[in-house]
C-alpha positions in Angstrom: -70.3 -26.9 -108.8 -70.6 -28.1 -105.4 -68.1 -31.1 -105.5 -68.0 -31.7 -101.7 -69.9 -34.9 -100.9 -70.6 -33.4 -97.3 -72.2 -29.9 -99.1 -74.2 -32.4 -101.2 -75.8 -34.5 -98.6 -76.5 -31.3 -96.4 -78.9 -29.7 -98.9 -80.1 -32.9 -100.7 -83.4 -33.0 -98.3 -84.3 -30.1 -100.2 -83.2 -30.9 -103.5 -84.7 -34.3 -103.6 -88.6 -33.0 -103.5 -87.6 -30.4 -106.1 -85.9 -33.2 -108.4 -89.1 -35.4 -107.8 -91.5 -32.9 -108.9 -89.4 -31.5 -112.3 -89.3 -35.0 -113.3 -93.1 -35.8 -113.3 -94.0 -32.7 -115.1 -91.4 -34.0 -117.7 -88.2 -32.0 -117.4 -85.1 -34.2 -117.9 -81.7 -34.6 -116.2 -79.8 -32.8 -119.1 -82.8 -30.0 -119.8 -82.0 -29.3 -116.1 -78.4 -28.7 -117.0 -78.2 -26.9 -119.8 -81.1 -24.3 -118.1 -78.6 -24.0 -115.4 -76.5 -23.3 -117.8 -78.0 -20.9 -119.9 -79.2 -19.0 -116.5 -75.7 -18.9 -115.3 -74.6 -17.2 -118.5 -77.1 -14.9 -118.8 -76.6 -13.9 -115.1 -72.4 -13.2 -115.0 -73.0 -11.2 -118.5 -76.1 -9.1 -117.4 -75.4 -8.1 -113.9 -71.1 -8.1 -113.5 -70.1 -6.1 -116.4 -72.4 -3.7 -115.1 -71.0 -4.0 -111.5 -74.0 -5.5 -110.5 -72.5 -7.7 -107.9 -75.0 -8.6 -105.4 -77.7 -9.1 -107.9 -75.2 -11.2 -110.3 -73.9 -13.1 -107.2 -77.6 -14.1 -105.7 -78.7 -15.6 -109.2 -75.9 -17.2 -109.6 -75.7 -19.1 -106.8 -79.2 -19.6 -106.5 -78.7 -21.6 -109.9 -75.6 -23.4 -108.2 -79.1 -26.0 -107.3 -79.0 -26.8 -111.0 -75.9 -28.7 -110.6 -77.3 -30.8 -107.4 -80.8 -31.4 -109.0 -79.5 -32.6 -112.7 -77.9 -35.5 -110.5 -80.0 -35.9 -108.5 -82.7 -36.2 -110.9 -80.5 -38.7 -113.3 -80.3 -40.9 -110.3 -84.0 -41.2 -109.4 -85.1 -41.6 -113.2 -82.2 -44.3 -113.8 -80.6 -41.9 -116.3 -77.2 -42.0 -114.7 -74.5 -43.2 -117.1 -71.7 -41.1 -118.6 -73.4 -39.1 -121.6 -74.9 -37.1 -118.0 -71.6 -36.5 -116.5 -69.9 -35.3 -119.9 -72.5 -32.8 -120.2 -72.3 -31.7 -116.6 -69.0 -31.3 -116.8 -68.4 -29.7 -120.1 -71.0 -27.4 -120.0 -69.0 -25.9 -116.3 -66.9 -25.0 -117.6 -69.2 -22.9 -120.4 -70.3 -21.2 -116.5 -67.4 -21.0 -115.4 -65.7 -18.9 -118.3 -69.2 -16.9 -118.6 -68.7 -16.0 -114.6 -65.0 -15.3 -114.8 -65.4 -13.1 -118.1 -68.7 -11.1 -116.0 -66.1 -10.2 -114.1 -63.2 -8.9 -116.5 -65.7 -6.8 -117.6 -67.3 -5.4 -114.6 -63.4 -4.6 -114.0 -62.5 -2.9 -116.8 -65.9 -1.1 -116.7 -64.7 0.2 -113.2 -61.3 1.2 -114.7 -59.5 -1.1 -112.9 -57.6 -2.4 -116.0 -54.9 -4.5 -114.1 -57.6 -6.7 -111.9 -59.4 -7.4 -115.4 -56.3 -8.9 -116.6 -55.6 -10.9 -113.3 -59.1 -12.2 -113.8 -58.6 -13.2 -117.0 -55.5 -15.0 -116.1 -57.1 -16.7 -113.6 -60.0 -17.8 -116.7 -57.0 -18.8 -118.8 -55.7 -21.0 -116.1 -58.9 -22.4 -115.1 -59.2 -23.9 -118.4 -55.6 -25.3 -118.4 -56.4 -27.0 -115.0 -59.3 -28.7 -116.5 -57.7 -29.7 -119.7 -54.5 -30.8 -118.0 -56.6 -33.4 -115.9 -58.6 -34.8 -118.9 -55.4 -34.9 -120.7 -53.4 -36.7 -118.0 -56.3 -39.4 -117.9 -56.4 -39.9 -121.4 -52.9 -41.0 -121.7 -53.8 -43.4 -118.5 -52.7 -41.1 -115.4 -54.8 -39.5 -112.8 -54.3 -35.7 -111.6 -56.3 -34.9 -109.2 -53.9 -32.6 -107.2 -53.5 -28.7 -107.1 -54.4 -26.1 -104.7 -57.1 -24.5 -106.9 -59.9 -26.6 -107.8 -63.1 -25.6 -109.7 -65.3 -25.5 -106.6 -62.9 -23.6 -104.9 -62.3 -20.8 -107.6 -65.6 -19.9 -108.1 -66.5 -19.5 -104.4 -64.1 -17.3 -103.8 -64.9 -15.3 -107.0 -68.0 -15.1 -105.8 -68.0 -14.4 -101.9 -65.6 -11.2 -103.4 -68.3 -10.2 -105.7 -70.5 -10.2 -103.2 -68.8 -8.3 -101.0 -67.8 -6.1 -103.6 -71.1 -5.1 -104.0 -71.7 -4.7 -100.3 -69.1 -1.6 -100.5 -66.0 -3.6 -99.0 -63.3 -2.2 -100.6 -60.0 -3.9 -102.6 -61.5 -7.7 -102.1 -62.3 -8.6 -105.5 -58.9 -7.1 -106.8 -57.2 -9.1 -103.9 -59.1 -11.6 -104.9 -58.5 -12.0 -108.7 -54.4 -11.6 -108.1 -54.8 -14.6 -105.6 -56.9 -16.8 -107.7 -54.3 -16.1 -110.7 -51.6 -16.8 -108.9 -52.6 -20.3 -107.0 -54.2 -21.5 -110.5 -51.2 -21.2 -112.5 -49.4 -22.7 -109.1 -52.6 -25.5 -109.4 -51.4 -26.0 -113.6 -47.6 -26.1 -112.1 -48.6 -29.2 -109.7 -50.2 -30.9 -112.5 -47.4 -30.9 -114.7 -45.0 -31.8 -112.5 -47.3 -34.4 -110.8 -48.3 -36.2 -114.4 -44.3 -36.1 -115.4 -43.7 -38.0 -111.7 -46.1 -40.6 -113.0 -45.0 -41.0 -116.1 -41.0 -41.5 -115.0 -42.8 -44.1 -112.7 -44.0 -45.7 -115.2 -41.1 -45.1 -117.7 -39.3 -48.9 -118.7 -35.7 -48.3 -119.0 -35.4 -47.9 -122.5 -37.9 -45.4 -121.9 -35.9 -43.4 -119.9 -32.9 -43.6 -122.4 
């Protein structure tokens, strides 16, 4: 979850002791993951559909650690290769669906019908943004542009859960609109950024 090399080397004087000591009582790279995982899941389903938002928002990103210590653990165990990184990655995006759909939930359980569905645009979009990218690279492009990112998305989610739960009012509304509308912009760029590529690309006869 925390993508920014700059976040990673800030905290990784904590994480590294942590990582050390799971790995000599056994615990593996990819157990680490999927208990993140699971934790995450269970969290966003308990606490937001029952507009549990401070509770739901702590866990969560007290299991954010998962995602630095699987690496980090791979790493000092030699384990790094890319069976780690498709797990890691594929199993995100299990959180982040379980986080965004918490939150459809809490909204419709508050009545506010209209937020749930911006929130579940914004799930719906998130998973386009993801596939778009691994799409583009399988047919040989790259497409790493977009003003919505993961990392990005599920901050703000959850700084407007949080808040939320601390009584501010209208933030996570205003918050699911603007994360619906910038990731469908994000799966706009995308599209138009591969079909640049590929006109590039294009021979003539191609084009014709």
């Amino acid at each position: 979850m925390l993508n920014n090399a700059a976040a990673r080397k800030a905290v990784s004087g904590a994480v590294d002791p942590l990582a050390r000591g799971l790995l000599r009582i056994g615990l593996s790279p990819d157990a680490v993951t999927v208990i993140g995982t699971v934790g995450t899941c269970a969290a966003a389903l308990w606490f937001f559909p029952r507009e549990q938002w401070v509770a739901g928002t702590l866990i969560i990103t007290a299991l954010v650690i998962s995602d630095l210590l699987d690496g980090t653990m791979a790493r000092m165990s030699g384990r790094s290769g890319p069976w780690g990184a498709f797990l890691d990655s594929t199993l995100d995006r299990v959180a982040d669906g379980a986080i965004f759909g918490g939150v459809v939930l809490g909204l419709a359980h508050a009545g506010d019908t209209l937020s749930a569905a911006a929130a579940l645009l914004a799930l719906v979009g998130g998973g386009v943004v993801s596939y778009a990218k691994a799409r583009a690279e399988s047919i040989g492009v790259e497409c790493n542009v977009g003003i919505a990112e993961r990392a990005e998305r599920i901050i703000v989610l959850l700084l407007a859960c949080f808040l939320t739960g601390l009584g501010v009012p209208y933030v996570l509304p205003i918050a699911v609109w603007l994360l619906a509308a910038l990731t469908w912009i994000t799966v706009g760029q995308r599209i138009l950024h591969v079909r640049r590529q590929l006109r590039t690309l294009a021979t003539p006869e191609d084009a014709a």
